[in-house]
C-alpha positions in Angstrom: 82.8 82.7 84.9 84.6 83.9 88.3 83.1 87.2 89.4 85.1 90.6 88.7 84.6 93.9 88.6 84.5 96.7 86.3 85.7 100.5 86.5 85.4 103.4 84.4 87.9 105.9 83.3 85.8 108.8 82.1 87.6 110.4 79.3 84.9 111.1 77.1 84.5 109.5 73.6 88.0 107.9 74.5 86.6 106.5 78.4 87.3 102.6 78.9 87.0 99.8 81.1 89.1 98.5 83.9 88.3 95.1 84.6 89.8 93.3 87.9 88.9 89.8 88.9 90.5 85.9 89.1 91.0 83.8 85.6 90.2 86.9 83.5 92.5 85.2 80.8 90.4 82.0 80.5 87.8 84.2 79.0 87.8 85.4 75.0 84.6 87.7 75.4 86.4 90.4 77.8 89.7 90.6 75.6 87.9 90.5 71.7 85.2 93.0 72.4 88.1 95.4 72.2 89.7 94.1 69.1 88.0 96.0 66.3 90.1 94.7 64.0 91.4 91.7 62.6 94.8 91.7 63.7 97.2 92.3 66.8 100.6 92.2 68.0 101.3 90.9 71.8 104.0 92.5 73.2 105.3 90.2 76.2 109.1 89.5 77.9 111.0 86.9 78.4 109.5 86.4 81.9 105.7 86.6 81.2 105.4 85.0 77.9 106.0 81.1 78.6 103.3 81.5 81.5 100.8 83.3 79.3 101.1 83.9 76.0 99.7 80.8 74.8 96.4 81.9 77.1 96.2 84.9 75.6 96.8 84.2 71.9 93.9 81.4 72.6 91.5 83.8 73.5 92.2 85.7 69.8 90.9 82.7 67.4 89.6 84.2 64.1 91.9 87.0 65.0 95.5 87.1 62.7 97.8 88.1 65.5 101.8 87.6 66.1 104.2 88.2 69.0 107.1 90.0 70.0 109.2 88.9 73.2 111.0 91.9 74.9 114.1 91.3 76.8 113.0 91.4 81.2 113.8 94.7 82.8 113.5 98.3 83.0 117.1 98.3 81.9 116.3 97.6 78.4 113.4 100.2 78.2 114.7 102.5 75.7 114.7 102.9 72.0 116.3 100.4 70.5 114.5 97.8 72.5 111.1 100.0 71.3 112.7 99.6 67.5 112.2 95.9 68.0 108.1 96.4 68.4 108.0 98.4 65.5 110.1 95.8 63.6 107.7 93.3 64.0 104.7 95.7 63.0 106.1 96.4 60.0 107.6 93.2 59.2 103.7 91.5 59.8 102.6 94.1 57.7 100.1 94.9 60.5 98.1 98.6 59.5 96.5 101.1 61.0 93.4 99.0 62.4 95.5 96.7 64.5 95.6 96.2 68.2 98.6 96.0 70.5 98.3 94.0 73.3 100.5 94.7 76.3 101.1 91.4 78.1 103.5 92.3 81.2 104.6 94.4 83.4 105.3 98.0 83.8 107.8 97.8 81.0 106.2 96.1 78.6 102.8 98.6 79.3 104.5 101.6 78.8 106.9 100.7 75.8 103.9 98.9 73.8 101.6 101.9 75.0 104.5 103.7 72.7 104.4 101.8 70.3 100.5 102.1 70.1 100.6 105.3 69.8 103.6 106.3 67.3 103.1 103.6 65.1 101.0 105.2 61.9 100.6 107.6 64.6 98.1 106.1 66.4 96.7 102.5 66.7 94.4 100.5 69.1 96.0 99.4 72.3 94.8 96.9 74.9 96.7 96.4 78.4 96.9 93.2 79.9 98.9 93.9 82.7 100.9 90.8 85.4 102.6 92.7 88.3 101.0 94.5 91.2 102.3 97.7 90.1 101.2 97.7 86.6 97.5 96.2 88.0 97.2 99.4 90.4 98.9 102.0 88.4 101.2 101.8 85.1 98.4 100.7 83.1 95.8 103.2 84.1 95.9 106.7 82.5 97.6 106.0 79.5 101.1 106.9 80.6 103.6 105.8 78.2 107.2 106.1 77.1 111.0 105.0 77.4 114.0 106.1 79.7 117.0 108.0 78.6 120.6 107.7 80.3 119.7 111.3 81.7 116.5 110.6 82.7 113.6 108.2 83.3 110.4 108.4 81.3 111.8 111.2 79.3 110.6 110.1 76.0 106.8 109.2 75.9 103.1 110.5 75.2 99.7 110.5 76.7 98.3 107.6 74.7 95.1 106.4 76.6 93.8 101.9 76.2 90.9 100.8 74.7 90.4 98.2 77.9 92.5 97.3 80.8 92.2 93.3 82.0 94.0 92.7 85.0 93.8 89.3 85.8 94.9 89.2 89.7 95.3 85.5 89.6 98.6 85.9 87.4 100.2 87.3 90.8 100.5 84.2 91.8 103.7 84.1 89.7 104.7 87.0 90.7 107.9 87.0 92.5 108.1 88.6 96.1 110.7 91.2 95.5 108.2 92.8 92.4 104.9 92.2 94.9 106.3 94.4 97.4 107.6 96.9 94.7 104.1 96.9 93.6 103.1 97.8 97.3 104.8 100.8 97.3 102.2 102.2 94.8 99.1 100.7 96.6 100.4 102.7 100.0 100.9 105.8 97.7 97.1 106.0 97.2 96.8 106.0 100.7 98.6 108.6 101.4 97.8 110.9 98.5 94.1 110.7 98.7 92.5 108.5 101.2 93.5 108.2 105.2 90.7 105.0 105.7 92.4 103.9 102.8 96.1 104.3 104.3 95.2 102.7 107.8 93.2 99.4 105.8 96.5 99.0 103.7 98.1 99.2 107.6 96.0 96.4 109.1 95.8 94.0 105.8 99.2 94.0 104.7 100.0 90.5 106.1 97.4 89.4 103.7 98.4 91.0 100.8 102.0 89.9 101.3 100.6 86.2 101.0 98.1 86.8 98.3 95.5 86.9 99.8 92.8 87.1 96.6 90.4 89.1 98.3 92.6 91.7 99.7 94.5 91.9 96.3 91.1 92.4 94.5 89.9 95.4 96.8 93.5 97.3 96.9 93.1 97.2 93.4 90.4 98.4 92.9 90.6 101.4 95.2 93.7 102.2 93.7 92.2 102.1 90.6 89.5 103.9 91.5 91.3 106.9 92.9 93.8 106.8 89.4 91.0 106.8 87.1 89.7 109.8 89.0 92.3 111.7 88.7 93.0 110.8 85.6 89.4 111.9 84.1 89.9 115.3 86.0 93.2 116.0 84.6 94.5 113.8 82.2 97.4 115.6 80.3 99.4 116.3 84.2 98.5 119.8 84.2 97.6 120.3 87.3 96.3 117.5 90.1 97.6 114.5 88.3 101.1 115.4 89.2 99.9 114.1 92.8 100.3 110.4 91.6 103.9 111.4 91.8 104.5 111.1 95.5 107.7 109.6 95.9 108.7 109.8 92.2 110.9 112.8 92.1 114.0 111.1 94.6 112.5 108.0 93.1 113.7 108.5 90.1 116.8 110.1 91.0 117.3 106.5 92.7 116.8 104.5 89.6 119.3 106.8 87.1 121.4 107.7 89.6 121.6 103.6 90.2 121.3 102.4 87.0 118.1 100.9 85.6 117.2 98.1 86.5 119.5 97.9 89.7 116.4 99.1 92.0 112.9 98.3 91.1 110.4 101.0 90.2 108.5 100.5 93.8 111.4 99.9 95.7 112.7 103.4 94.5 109.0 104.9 95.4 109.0 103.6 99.0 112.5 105.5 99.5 110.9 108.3 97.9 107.8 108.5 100.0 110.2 108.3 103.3 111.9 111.1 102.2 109.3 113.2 101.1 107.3 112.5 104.4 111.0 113.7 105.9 110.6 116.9 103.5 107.3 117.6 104.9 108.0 117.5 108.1 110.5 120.0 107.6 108.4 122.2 106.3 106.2 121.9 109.3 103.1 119.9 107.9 103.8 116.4 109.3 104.6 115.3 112.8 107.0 112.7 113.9 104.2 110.3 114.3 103.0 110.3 110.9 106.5 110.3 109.4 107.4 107.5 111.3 104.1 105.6 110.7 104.9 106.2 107.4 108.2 104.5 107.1 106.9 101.9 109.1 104.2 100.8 106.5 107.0 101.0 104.0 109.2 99.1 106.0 105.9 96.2 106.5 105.6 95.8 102.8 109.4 94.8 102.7 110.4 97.8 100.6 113.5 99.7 101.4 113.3 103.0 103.5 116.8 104.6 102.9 118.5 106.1 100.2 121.6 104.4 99.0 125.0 105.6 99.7 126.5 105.0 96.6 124.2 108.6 95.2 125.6 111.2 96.4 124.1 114.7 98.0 125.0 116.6 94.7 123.9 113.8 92.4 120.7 113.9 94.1 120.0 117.3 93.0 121.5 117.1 89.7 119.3 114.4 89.1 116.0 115.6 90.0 116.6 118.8 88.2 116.0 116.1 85.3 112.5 115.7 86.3 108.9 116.5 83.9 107.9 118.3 87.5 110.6 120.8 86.6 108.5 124.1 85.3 110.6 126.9 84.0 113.4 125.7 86.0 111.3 125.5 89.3 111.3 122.0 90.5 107.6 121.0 92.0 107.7 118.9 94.6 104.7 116.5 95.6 104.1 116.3 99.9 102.5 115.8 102.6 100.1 118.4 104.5 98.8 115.4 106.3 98.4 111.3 105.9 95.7 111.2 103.0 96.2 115.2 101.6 99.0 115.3 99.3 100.0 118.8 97.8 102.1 119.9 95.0 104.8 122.6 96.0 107.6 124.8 95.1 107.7 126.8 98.6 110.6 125.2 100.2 114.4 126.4 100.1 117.7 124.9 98.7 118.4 124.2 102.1 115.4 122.2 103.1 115.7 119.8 100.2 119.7 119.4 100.6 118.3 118.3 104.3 115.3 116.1 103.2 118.1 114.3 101.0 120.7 114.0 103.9 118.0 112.7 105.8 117.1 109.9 103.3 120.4 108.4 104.0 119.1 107.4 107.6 115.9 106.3 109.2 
């Protein structure tokens, strides 16, 4: 078997594995271990599923287990898409001791994580997840949930997998546009928690822009290594875990303001990273250097660095009023005191933000 390696998310009697390596899927032990059942539903899209569902539902012999096929995109992330998962649990008859495996990306993670956990309120949950982004962060920490028109990720719970399998040899498929959006993410790690980290992302992201298996593997893992940490340390966002949320806040004003789907996930986050580098400058904590060698890592990995036009000043703020960083109507903001030290704050004025927005409009 191709070597991989194996993380821990420490959450007590409910800790798992991550597992990160090449031709993961070719491989029944990994995946079964974590069936303790006898049945399971695989909830894939339109996109993933003719490339590998077959794999997968060969690794489940001796297992009963049926499909579902979502529609692709983060458009169709809502409710009555989720009704359609719960459709087929009930139309299999599938109880209470059945797993839910999450083949796909971010989408399918976090609506099948949903599923898993609202479905006879609770059953077992495995993510097997095929993008960059989902690999480094959606499938960690047990983040789940669907968008509203007013808001993204508005509807959701803490819902935590039994095992996450990330297979990095299925981003080979993976189209450029959703590699880079998966960048953004990778870079966020950097500059949240870990400087080395930040300047190896700096000098090796020619090589992760061609897939380079190696350099895939360790950004990965570091990124998963930093997420499970925080995760284990606060795992219901009460405190530090709000830090994973650089960029996420005029992110996701991007994405509503856009409608979903328009802008991918990461290419919202790398315009929200810009301008909360912009908003820490503002405030005095970050020079022009480290802004600018911030956009300029952003810009490398092919992601977008300006807001769009087409949201307006006002929108912008209406929007990320709409935000589960909002506390008793104080919007927390997560920034910069320096490349690799993120902080989560509230001391900043009106003003400042209206100018980190206008900012965002330009490079």
């Amino acid at each position: 078997m191709s070597e991989y390696s194996t993380l821990k998310v420490n959450l007590g009697d409910r800790s798992y594995p991550i597992y990160i390596g090449q031709n993961l899927l070719d491989h029944a032990d990994i995946l079964k271990k974590h069936i303790p059942g006898n049945s399971a539903l695989i909830v894939s899209n339109e996109t993933v599923a003719p490339l590998y569902l077959k794999k997968v539902e060969a690794l489940l012999t001796g297992i009963r287990h049926e499909s579902v096929i979502l529609p692709d995109g983060e458009q169709y992330k809502n409710l009555d898409v989720l009704n359609t998962i719960f459709d087929a649990l009930l139309t299999h008859r599938l109880d209470r001791n059945t797993t839910i495996i999450a083949l796909g990306g971010g989408v399918v993670g976090d609506m099948a994580g949903f599923a898993a956990a609202s479905y006879q309120r609770g059953v077992h949950l495995v993510q097997i997840p095929t993008t960059l982004l989902s690999q480094v962060d959606s499938s960690v920490g047990g983040k789940t949930g669907v968008n509203h028109p007013l808001g993204k990720n508005m509807i959701g719970a803490f819902y935590q997998p039994r095992a996450v399998i990330a297979d990095t040899s299925t981003l080979d498929t993976l189209d450029d546009r959703q590699l880079s959006a998966g960048l953004a993410e990778v870079i966020k790690y950097g500059l949240i928690k870990d400087a080395d980290f930040f300047e190896w992302i700096d000098q090796n992201m020619d090589a992760l822009l061609r897939r380079d298996h190696q350099a895939l593997a360790y950004a990965i893992e570091v990124s998963c290594k930093i997420k499970a940490n925080v995760v284990a340390a606060d795992e219901k966002e009460s405190g530090q875990r709000a830090l994973l949320n650089l960029g996420h806040t005029f992110g996701h004003a991007i994405e509503t303001g856009m409608g979903y789907g328009q802008w991918l996930h990461g290419e919202a986050v790398g315009v929200g990273m810009c301008m909360a580098a912009k908003m820490s400058a503002l405030l005095g904590w970050l020079d022009e250097n480290q802004v600018a060698k911030t956009i300029a890592i952003i810009q490398h990995a092919k992601l977008p660095t300006t807001a769009p036009h087409n949201i307006s000043e006002e929108q912008f703020l209406d929007l990320m009023s709409v935000d589960k960083k909002v506390l008793d109507g104080v919007l927390r903001l997560v920034l910069l005191k320096n490349i690799g030290h993120a902080v989560i704050s509230s001391d900043y004025s009106k003003d400042q933000l209206r100018k980190a927005i206008r900012l965002g409009y330009t490079n």
